[in-house]
C-alpha positions as CSV (number, residue, x, y, z in Angstrom):
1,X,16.8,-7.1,-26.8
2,X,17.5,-4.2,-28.7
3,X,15.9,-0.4,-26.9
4,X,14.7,2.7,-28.9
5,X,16.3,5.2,-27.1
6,X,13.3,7.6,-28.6
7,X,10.4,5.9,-27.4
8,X,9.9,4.0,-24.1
9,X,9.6,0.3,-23.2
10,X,6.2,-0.6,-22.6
11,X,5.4,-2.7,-19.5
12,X,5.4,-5.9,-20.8
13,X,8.9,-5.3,-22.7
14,X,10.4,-3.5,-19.7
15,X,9.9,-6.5,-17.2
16,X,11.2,-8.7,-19.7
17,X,14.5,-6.8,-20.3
18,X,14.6,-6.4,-16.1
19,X,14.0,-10.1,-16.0
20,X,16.9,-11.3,-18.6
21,X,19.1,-8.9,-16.7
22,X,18.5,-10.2,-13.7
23,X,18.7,-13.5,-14.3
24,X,22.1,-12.6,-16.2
25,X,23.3,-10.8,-13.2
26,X,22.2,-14.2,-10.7
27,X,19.6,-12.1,-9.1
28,X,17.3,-15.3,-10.1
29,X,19.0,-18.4,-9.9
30,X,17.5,-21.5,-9.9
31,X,20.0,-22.7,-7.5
32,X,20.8,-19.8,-5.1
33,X,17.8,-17.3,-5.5
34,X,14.6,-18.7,-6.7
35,X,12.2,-16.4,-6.1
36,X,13.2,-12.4,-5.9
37,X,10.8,-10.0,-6.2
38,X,11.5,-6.0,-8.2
39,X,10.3,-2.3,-7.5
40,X,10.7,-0.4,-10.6
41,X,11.9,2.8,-9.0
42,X,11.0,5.3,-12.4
43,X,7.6,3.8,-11.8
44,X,7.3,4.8,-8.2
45,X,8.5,8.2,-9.1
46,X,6.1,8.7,-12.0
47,X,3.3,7.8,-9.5
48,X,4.1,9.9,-7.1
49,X,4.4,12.7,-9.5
50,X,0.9,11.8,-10.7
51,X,-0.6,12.6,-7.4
52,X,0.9,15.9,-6.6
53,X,0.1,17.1,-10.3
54,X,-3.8,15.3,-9.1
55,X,-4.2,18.1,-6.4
56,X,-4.8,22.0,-7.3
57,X,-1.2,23.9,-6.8
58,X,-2.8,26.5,-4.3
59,X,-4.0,23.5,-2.3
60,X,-1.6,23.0,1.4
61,X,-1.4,19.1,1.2
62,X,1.2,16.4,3.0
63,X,0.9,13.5,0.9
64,X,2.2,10.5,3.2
65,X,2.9,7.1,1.7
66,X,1.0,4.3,4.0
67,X,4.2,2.5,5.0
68,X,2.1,-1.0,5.3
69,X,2.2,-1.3,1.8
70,X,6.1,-1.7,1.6
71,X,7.5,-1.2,4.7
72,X,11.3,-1.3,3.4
73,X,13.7,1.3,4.6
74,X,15.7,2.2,1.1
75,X,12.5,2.2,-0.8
76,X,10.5,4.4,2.3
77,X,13.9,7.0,2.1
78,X,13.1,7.0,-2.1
79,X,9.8,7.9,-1.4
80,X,11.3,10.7,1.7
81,X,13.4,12.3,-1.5
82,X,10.9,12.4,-3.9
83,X,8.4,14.8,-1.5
84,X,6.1,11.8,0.4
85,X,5.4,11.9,4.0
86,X,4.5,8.8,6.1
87,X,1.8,7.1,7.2
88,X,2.4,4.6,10.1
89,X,-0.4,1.9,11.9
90,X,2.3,0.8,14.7
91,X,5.3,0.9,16.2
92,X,7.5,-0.9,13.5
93,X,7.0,1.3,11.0
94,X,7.1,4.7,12.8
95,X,10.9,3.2,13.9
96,X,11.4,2.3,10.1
97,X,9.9,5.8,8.8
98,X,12.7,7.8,11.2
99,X,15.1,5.4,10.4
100,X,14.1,6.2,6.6
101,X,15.1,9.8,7.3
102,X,11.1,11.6,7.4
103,X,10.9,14.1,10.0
104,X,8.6,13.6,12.5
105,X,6.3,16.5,11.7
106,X,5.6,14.9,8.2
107,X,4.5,10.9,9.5
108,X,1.3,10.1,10.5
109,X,0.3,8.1,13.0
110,X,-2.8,5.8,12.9
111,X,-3.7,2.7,14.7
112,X,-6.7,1.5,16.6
113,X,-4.5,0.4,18.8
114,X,-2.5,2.8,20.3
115,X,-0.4,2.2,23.1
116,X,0.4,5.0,25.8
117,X,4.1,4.2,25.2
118,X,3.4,4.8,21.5
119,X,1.1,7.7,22.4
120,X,4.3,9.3,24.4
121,X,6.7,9.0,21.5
122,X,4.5,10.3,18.9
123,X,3.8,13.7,21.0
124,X,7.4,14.1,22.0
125,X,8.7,14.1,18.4
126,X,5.6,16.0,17.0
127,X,4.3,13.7,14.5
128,X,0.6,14.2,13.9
129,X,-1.7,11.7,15.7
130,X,-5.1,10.7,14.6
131,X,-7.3,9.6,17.6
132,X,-9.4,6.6,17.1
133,X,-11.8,6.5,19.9
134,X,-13.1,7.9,23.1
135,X,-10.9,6.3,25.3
136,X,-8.0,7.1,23.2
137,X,-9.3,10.8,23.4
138,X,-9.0,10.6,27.3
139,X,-5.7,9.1,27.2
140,X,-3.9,11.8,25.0
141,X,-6.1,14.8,27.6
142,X,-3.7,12.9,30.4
143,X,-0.9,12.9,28.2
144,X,-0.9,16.0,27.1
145,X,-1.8,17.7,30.7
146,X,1.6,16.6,31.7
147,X,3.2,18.9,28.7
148,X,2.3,20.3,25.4
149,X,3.3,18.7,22.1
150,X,3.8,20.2,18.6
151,X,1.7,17.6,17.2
152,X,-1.0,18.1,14.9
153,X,-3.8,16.2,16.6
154,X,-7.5,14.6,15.1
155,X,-9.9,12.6,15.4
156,X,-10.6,9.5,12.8
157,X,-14.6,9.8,11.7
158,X,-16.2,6.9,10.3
159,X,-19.0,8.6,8.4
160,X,-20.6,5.0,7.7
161,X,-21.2,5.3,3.8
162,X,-21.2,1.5,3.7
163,X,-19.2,-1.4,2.0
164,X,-17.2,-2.1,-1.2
165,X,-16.9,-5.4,-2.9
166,X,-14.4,-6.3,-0.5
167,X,-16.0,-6.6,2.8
168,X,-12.1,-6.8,4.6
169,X,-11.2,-3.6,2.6
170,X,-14.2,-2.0,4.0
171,X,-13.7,1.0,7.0
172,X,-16.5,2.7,6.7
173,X,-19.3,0.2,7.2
174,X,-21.6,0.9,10.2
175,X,-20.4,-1.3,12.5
176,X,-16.5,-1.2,11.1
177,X,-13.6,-1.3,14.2
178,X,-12.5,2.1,13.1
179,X,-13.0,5.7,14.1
180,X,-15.8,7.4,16.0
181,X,-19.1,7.0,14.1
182,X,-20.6,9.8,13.2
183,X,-24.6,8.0,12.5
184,X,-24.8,6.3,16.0
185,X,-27.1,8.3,17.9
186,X,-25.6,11.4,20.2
187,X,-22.1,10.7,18.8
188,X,-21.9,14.0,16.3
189,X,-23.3,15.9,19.4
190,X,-20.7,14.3,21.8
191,X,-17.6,14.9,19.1
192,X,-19.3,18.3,18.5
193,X,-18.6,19.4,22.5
194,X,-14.9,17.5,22.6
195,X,-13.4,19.7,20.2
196,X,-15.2,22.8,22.6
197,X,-13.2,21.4,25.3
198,X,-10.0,21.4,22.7
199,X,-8.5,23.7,21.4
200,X,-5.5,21.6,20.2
201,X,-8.5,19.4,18.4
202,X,-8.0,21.0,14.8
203,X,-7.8,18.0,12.1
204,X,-10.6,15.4,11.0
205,X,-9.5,12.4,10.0
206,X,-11.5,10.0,7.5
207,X,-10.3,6.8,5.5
208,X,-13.5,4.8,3.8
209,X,-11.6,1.5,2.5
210,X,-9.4,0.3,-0.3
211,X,-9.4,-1.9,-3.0
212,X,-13.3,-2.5,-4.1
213,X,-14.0,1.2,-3.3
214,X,-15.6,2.8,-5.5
215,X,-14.4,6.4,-6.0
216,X,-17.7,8.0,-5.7
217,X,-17.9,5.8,-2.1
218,X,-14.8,7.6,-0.9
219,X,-15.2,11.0,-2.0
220,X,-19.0,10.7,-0.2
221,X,-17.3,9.6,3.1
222,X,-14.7,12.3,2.8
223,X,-17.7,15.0,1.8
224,X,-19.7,14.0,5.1
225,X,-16.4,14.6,7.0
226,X,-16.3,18.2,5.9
227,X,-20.0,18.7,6.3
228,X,-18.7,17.6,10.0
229,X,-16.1,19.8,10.1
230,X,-18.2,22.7,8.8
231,X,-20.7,22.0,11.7
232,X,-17.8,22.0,14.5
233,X,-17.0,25.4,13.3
234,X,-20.4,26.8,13.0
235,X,-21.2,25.2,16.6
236,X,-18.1,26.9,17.7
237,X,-18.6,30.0,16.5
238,X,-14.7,30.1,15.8
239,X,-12.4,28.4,13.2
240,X,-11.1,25.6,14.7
241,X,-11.2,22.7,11.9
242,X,-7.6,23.5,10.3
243,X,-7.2,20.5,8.3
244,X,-8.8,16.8,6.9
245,X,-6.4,14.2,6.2
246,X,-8.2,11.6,3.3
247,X,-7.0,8.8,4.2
248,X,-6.0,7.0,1.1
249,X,-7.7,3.8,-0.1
250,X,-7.2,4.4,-4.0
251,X,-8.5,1.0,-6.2
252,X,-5.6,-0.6,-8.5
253,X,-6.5,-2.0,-11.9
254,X,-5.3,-5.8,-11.7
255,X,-6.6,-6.7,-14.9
256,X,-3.8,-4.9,-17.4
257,X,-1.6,-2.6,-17.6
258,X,-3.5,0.9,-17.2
259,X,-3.4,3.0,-14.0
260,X,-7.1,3.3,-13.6
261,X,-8.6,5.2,-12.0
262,X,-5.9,7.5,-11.7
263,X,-5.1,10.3,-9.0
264,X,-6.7,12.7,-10.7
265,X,-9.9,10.6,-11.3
266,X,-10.0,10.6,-7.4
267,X,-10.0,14.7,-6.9
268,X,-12.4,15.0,-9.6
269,X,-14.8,13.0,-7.7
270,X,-13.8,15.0,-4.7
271,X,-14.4,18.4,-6.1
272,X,-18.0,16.8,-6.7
273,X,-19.0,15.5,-3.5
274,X,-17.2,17.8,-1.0
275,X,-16.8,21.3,-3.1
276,X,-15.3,23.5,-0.3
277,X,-12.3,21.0,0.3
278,X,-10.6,23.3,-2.0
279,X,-11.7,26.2,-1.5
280,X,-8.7,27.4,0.6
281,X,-10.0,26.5,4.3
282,X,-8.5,22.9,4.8
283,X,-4.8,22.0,4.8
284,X,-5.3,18.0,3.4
285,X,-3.5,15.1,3.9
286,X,-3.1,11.8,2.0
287,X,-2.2,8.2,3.0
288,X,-1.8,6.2,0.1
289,X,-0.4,3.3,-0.6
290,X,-0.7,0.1,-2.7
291,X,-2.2,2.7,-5.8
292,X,1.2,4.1,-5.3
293,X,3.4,0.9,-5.8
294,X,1.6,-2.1,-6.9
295,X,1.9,-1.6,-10.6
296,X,5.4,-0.5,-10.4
297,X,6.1,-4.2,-9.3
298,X,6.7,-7.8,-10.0
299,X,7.6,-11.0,-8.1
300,X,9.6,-14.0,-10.4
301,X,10.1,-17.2,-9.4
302,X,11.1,-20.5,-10.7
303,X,9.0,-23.5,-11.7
304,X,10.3,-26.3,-10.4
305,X,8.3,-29.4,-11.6
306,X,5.3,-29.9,-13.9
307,X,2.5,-32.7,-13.5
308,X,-0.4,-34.0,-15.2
309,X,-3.6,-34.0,-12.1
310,X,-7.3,-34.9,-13.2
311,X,-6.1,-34.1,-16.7
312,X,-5.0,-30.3,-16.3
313,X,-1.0,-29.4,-16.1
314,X,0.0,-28.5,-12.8
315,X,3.3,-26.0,-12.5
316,X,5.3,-26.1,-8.9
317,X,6.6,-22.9,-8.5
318,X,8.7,-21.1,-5.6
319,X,6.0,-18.3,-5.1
320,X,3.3,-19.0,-3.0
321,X,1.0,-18.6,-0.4
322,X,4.3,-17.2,1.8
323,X,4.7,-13.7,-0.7
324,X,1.0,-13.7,-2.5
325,X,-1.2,-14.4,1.0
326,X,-4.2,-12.4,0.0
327,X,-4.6,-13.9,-3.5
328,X,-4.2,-17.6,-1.8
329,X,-6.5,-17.2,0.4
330,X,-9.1,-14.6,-1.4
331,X,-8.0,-15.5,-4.6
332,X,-11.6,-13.8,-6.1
333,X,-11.2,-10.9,-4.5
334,X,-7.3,-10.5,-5.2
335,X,-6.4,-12.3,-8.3
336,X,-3.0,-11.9,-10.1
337,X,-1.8,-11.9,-13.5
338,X,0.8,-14.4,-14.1
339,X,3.3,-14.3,-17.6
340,X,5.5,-17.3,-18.5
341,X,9.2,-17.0,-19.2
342,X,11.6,-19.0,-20.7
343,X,14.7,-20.0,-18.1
344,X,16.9,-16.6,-19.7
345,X,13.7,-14.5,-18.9
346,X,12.6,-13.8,-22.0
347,X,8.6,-14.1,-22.5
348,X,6.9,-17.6,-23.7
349,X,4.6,-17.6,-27.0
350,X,3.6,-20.9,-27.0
351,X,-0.1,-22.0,-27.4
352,X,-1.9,-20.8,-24.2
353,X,-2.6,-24.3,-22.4
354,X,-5.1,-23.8,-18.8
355,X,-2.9,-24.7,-16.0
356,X,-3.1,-24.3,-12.5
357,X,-0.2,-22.3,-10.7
358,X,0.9,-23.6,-7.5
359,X,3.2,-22.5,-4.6
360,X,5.2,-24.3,-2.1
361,X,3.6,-24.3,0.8
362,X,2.4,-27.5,2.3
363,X,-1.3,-27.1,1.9
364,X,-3.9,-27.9,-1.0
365,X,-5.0,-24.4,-1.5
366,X,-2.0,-23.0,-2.4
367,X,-2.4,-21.9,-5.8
368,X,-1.6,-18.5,-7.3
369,X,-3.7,-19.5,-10.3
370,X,-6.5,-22.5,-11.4
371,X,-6.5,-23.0,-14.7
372,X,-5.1,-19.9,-16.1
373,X,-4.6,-20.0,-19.8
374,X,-0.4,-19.6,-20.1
375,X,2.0,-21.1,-22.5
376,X,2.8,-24.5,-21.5
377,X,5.5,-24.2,-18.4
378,X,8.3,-26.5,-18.0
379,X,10.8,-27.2,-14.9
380,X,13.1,-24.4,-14.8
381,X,10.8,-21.6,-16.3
382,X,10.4,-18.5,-14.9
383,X,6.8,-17.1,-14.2
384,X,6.2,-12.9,-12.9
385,X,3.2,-12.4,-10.4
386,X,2.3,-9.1,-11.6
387,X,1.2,-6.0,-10.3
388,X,3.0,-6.5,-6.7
389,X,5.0,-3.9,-5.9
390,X,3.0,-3.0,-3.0
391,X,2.3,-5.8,0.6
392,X,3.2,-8.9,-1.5
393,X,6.7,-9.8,-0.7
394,X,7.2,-6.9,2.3
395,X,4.5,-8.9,4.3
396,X,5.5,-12.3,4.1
397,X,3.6,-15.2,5.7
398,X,6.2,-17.9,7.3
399,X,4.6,-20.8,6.0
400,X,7.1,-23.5,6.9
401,X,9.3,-21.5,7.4
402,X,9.8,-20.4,4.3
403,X,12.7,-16.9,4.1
404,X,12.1,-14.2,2.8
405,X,13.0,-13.7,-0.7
406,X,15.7,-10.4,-1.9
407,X,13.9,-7.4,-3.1
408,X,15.2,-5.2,-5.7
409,X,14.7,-2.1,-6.7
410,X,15.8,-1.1,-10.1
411,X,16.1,1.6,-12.8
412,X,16.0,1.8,-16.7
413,X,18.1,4.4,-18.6
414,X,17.1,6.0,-22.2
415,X,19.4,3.1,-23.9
416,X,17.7,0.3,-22.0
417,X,20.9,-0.1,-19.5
418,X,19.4,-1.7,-16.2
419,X,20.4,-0.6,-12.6
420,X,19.6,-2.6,-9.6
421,X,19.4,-1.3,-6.6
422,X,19.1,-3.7,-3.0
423,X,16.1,-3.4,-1.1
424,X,16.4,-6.2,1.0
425,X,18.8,-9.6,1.1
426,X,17.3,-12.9,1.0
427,X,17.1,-14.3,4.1
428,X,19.4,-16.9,4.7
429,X,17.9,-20.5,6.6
430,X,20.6,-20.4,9.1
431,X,18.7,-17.1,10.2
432,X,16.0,-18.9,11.1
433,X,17.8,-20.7,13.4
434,X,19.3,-18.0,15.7
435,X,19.3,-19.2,19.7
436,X,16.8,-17.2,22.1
437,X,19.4,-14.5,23.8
């Protein structure tokens, strides 16, 4: 493929050339490594420029990357470099996110779950710790009468605003498993006398869903958050609400290649609903995560065999149900786009023919695609699951025990030379067989 060094590859053209090269370079083999999925690293640092460039430059914010979203140590120490903090929901991925090089001051932690052991840990090191509940608030009091931390501490509000189209994406329904609700009779007025009792209470926490979210459904959960905050003070007759971490949440665009709605999309709708979150009061924190990596990402895999079923083509590929779960199962609410590739990588043009995409795991249902319009696929094509840089292959289902498949990150210089970068191996089978110690 030849690269204009003046202007720069668009997506489509830019996998490509990252899929000939890799399959040049054995990264995809149909032999040895048949399924690989790719993190383009210029992406992920374009995004993450995007959303510090969203938020006004006199604004205090820690923008933490929600380490469920790709939980790999290289690519969690990229995101370390390039200015991100960490979110983490359990145990795992605080280890990861130290082990990835964050200080403790800059990860979050947030779980409904909580354990004191976990509890203990995050207020020795002096990451910040967002409290779920009211028994959770009683355990960190004990905790924290047996020595002070340096933790920032909060409390996660649900301010009920309802559902998106995603009902499982949805955290801020009224009877959702997260935070203290702020609707339910007497709970404002209970919250409202345990940050008297606090001092070290000084952040409000709020995170109304994901993907199906309206922006104008977040930015009203976030505004009733502050109107909480504001009331805390004004009941306190002291500043004591220092900060509101957002949450994150951000919709991606699975239908084609534009970011929308972008970063700064988000604020704008912010500045509407919840005016005086900028006006210099707040410190702010952010948690996002899949808006942040799933378009800078692909998965490839290898057809193996192609049949003829109730008169539509059916292609047997190596990507299923064990690196695209969600679109398996909710394949509505999570569809993926899918290109065809000849066996060098280079794209397919044939006449678009409806064929259904199948994985392969051992169960009817699992199919990345029914009867998506692609050029017709043959035994030892190569087809890209799109826009899944972020859960899809980092939280892999072990459906007969399938391994894990390498990921790669990878970069693209001005003359279209390619740069991989390991993200994680392949698992090997005879890994699967280790011995109980």
């Amino acid at each position: 493929m030849e690269c204009d060094t003046m202007t720069p590859l668009q997506p489509a053209a830019r996998r490509e050339l990252v899929l000939r090269e890799a399959v040049r370079r054995r990264l995809l083999d149909p032999e040895e490594a048949l399924l690989a999925a790719f993190v383009d690293l210029d992406g992920v640092a374009a995004s993450v420029a995007a959303l510090h460039r969203a938020f006004p430059p006199g604004a205090e914010v820690l923008h933490t990357f929600a380490a469920k979203a790709n939980c790999l140590v290289p690519l969690l120490a990229r995101l370390n470099e390039l200015g991100m903090g960490c979110e983490v929901a359990g145990p795992g991925e605080f280890a990861q996110a130290l082990a990835a090089g964050f200080d403790p001051g800059r990860i979050v932690f947030d779980s409904p779950a909580k354990t004191r052991r976990e509890l203990v840990r995050a207020l020795e090191l002096g990451a910040a710790v967002n409290i779920d509940n009211w028994q959770e608030l009683d355990r960190v009091d004990e905790l924290l009468r047996a020595g002070a931390s340096a933790s920032r501490i909060g409390v996660r509000v649900n301010p009920q605003v309802g559902a998106g189209v995603i009902g499982a994406m949805s955290t801020a329904t009224a009877t959702s498993k997260f935070g203290i609700t702020l609707a339910d009779p007497g709970n404002a007025e209970r919250l409202v006398e345990a940050f008297r009792a606090r001092p070290w209470l000084t952040w409000i926490h709020v995170h109304v869903g994901s993907q199906g979210c309206p922006l104008d459904l977040m930015a009203e959960g976030v505004a009733r958050a502050v109107s909480f905050a504001e009331r805390v003070d004004a009941e306190l007759g002291r500043r004591q609400v220092m900060g509101v971490d957002l949450g994150g949440g951000l919709p991606v665009n699975f239908a084609d290649d534009t970011t929308t709605p972008t970063f700064a999309d988000y604020v704008e709708r912010l500045r509407a609903h919840a005016p005086g979150l900028f006006d210099g009061r707040y410190r702010l924190a952010t948690e996002f995560g899949r808006s942040l990596l799933a378009k800078n990402g692909f998965t490839a895999a290898y057809v193996e065999y192609t049949k003829d079923s109730g008169g539509r083509r059916i292609a047997v590929t190596h990507a299923g149900a064990q690196v695209a779960t969600r679109t398996v199962f909710m394949p509505d609410a999570w569809p993926l786009r899918i290109t065809a590739h000849h066996p060098s990588g280079e794209a397919k043009d044939g006449a678009p023919l409806p064929q259904d995409v199948a994985g392969p795991c051992c169960f009817a249902g699992d199919l990345l695609a029914r009867a998506r319009p692609l050029p017709p696929l043959e035994p030892g094509d190569l087809v890209a699951l799109l826009d899944t840089g972020a859960y899809y292959a980092t939280t892999h289902f072990q459906y007969n025990s399938l391994p894990e498949p390498a990921v790669h990150g990878f970069t693209v210089d001005a003359g279209g030379g390619v740069r991989f970068v390991p993200l994680r191996r392949a698992q090997r089978v005879e890994e699967l067989l280790r011995p109980v110690d």
